[in-house]
N, C-alpha and C positions, 0 to 999 in steps of 0.2 A: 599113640595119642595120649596127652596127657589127662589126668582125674583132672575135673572140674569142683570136687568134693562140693558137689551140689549147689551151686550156686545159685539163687535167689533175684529176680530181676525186679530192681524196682526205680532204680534211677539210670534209666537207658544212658544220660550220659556219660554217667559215670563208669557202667560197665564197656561204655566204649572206649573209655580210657582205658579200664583196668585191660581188657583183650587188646590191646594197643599194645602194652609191654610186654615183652619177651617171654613165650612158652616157660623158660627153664628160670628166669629169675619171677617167676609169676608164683609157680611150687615151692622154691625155697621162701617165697612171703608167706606162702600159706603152712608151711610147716615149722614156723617161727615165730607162733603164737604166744605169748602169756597166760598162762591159766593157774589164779591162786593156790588148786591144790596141786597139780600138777605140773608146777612151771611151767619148761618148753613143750608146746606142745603143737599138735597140724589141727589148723581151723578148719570146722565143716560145717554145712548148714547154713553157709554165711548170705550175707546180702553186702551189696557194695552202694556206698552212699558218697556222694562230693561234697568235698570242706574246702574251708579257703584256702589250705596248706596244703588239700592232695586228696586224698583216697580215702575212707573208713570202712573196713571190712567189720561186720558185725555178725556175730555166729554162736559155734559151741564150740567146746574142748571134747576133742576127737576121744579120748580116753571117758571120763571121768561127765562129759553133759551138761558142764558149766557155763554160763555164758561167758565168752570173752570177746576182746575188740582188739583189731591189728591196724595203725597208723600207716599208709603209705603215700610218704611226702613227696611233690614235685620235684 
């Protein structure tokens, strides 16, 4: 069973998308963060919100406690 690295439920739709997409390419988006001090890094803590373009995971940086945001477009 794969980590959920805690995910946050606030826009049911959107997490219906987001568990929509594949177990295994779900982990590689979440461990393919941006984080200014840390570069690449695994989002945790996040919340998932819908945009016109797709998906906004909003979180921290797994390392370091930073807030960062991960894009996942349509």
């Amino acid at each position: 069973m794969a980590k959920d690295h805690s995910a946050k439920i606030i826009d049911f739709e959107a997490m219906k998308k987001w568990n929509a997409l594949p177990e295994d390419w779900r982990n590689m988006v979440l461990g393919n963060a941006y984080c200014s001090n840390c570069r690449v890094t695994t989002i945790v803590d996040y919340t998932v919100h819908s945009d016109t373009y797709g998906l906004i995971l909003k979180g921290k940086c797994q390392t370091c406690g930073e807030e960062v945001t991960r894009v996942v477009e349509d």
